[in-house]
BAROGU-747073 format. One record per residue (C-alpha): x, y, z. Coordinates in steps of 0.001 Angstrom, whole numbers, padded with zeros to 6 digits, always signed. Last residue first. Layout:
N
XYZ...
! end
This chain:
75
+131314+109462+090453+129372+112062+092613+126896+113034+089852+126683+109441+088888+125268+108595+092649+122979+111331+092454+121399+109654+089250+121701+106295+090378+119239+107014+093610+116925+109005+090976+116027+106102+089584+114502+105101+092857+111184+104475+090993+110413+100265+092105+111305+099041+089011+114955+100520+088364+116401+100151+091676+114983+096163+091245+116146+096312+087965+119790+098063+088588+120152+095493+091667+119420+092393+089171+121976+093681+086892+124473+093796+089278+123621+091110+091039+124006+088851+087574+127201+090699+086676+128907+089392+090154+128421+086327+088803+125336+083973+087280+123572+085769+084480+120256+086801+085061+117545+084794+084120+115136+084599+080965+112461+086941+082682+114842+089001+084208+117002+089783+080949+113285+091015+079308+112237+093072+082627+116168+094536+082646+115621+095168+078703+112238+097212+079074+113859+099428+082352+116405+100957+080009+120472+100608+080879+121838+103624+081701+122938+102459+085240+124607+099268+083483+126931+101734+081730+126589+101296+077951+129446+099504+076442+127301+096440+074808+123262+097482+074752+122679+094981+072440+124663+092553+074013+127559+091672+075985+130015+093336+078416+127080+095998+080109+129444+098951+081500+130642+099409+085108+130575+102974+086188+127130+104108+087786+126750+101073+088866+130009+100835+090725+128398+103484+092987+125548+100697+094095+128331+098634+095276+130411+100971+096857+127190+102256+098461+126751+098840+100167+123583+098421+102136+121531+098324+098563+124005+095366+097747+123340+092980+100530+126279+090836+100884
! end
């Protein structure tokens, strides 16, 4: 499944929150660009949390930032 062709998807971004780490409770959306590059270069995790992730950096990296924003608005 293609996740930028799934708005359910991309909404969940807005809501689910980062189950690990330094940045532990934060919604994924929040998270900053810097540690998406660093989890990216040492793999995402396998799973559903992987894609997640890996959607937020690719949103994140190529300026449609403000995609997540309007999407957190409706949430």
């Amino acid at each position: 499944m293609e996740p930028l062709g799934n708005p359910e998807i991309l909404l969940e971004l807005t809501k689910t929150k980062m189950p690990f780490g330094k940045y532990k409770d934060r919604v994924l959306s929040d998270l900053p660009v810097y540690y998406l590059e660093w989890m990216a270069s040492k793999g995402f995790p396998k799973g559903k949390l992987g894609m997640q992730l890996a959607t937020v950096y690719e949103i994140k990296t190529n300026g449609l930032d403000e995609l997540l924003w309007k999407l957190k608005k409706l949430g």
